[in-house]
C-alpha positions in Angstrom: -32.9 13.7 5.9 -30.5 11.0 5.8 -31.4 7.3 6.8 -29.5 6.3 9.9 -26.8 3.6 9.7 -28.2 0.1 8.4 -28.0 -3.2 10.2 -28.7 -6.8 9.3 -31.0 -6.9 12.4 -33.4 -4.2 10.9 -34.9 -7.0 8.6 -32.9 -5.0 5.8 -33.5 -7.9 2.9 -31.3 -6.2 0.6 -28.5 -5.4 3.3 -28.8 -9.2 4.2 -28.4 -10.3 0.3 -25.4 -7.7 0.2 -23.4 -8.8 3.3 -24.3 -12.9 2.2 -22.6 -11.7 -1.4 -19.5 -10.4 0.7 -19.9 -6.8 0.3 -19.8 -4.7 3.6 -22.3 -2.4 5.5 -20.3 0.7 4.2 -20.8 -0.5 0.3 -24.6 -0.4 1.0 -24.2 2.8 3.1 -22.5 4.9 0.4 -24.8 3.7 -2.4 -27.5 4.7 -0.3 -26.7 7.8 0.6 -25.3 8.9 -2.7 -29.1 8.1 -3.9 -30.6 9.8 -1.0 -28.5 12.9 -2.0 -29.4 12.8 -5.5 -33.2 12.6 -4.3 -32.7 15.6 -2.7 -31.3 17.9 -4.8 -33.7 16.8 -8.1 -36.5 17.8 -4.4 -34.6 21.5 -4.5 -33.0 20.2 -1.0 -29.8 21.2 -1.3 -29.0 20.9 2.2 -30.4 17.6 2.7 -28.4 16.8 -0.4 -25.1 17.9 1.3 -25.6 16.0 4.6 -26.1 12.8 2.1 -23.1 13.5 0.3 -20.5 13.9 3.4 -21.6 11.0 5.1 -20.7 9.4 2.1 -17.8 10.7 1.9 -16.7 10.0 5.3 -17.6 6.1 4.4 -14.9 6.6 1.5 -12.2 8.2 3.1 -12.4 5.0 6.0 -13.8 2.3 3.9 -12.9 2.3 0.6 -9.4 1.2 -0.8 -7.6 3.6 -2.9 -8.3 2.7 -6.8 -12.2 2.7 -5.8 -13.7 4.8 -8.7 -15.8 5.5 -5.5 -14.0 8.0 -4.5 -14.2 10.2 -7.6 -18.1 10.0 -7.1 -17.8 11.2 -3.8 -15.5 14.3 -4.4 -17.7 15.5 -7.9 -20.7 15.5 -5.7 -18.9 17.1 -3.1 -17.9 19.9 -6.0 -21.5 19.9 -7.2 -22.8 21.0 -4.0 -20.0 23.8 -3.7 -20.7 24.8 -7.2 -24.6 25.6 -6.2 -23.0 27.2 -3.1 -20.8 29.6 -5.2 -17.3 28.3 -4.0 -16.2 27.8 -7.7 -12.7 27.6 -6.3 -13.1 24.7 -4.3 -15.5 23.1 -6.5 -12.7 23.3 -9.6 -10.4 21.8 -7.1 -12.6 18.7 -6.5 -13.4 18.3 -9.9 -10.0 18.4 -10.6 -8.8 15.4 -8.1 -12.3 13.4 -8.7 -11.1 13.4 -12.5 -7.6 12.7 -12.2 -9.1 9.2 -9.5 -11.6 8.5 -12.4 -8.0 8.0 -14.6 -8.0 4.3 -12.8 -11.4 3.3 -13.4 -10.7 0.6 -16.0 -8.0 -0.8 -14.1 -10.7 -0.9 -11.7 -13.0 -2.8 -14.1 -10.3 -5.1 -15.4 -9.8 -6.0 -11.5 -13.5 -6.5 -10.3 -15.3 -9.6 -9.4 -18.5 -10.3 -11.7 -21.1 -12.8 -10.4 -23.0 -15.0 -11.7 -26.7 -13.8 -12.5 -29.5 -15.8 -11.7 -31.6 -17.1 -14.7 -35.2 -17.8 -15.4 -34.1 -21.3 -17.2 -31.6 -23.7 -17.5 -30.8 -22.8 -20.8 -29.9 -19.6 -19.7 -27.6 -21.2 -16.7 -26.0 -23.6 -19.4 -25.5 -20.6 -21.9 -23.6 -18.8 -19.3 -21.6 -21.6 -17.7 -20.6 -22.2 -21.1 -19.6 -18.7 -22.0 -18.6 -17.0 -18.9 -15.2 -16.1 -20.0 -17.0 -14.3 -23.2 -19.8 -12.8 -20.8 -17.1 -11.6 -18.5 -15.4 -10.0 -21.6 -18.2 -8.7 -23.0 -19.8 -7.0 -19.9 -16.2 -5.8 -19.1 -16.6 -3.8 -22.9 -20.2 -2.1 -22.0 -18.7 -1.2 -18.1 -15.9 0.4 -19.7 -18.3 2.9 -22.3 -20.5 3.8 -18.7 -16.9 4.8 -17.5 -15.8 6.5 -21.0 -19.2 8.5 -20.6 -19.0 9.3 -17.2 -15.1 10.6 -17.7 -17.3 13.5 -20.6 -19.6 14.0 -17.7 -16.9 14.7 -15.5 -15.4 16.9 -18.0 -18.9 19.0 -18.7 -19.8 19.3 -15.0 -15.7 20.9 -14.3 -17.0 23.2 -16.3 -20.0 24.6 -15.4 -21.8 22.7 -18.4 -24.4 19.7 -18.3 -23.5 16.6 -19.2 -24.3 15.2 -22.4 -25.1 12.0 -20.5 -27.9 10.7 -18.3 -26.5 10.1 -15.0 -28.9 9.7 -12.0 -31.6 9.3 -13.8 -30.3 5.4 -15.5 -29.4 4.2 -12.6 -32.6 3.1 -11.1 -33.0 0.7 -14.7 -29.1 -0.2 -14.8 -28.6 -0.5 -11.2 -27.9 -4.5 -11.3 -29.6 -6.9 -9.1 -26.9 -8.7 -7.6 -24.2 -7.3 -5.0 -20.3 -7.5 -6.8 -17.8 -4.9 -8.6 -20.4 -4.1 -11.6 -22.8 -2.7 -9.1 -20.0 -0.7 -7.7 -18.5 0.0 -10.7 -22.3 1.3 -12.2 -23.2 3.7 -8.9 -19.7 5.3 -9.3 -20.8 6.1 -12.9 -24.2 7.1 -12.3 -24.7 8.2 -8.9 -22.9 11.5 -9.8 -25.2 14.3 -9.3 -25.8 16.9 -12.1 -28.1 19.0 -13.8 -30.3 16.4 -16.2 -29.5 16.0 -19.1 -31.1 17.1 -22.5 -32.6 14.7 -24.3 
């Protein structure tokens, strides 16, 4: 099943941390869900997985602006479910719109806020202050190779192939600690559900 709607008075620590950061209940939401449905289809849940994957994409379609690489997510996991349903028609369709959206995802990383991580030392808060145009740049670069990759991966699963590309299963190790546009910017490109990968 789904988890019910969140709220700061559930003694959610990580919805708290989000909302202080500025993001919004529905940010949280979607990346939840879009977790939960992965869960469930690697669990052979496939409707479990598709209640997961409307509710987040109702929470796109109200909350998101357009631009949101979110979006594209939303509608290939939307396609992936028809495509295990047998509406290959529909599914093309969706995989279709969710690659032409994915089209603005570097426009999307050139536009996002990046935070400032938290370091073990002060040499490492000193390093940064110093160089947080470069760091900006520089994890700017690496976002834009998780979009490149996710644009083959978008490519593969329109049709009917695996990607080439780990999806679901990096996110858990890339999924970054604090709440700004990378962490949007890395569920959009990995929260995509999929056959795994070969290694």
């Amino acid at each position: 099943m789904c988890a019910q709607p969140i709220s700061a008075s559930d003694g959610d620590a990580e919805l708290a941390a989000a909302l202080r950061a500025g993001w919004r209940r529905a940010d949280l939401a979607w990346e939840r869900l879009q977790e939960q449905g992965n869960v469930h289809l690697i669990a052979g849940e496939t409707a479990d997985a598709t209640r997961c994957f409307r509710r987040a994409g109702w929470i796109a379609v109200f909350r998101f602006r357009r631009g949101d690489p979110r979006h594209a997510t939303t509608l290939a996991n939307l396609a992936y479910i028809d495509h295990l349903a047998g509406r290959e028609a529909r599914a093309k369709r969706r995989y279709a719109k969710a690659k032409r959206l994915w089209q603005g995802a570097n426009e999307f990383i050139q536009a996002m806020a990046i935070s400032r991580r938290a370091r073990s030392s002060l040499f490492h808060l000193r390093m940064e202050a110093r160089h947080w145009t470069t760091y900006q740049e520089n994890t700017r670069k690496r976002l834009s190779v998780f979009a490149a990759e996710t644009e083959g991966a978008l490519n593969a699963l329109s049709e009917k192939r695996a990607p080439d590309y780990r999806l679901f299963e990096r996110w858990r190790a890339e999924k970054p600690p604090v709440f700004d546009g990378t962490r949007k910017l890395l569920a959009a490109c990995l929260l995509i559900a999929a056959p795994i990968a070969p290694e």
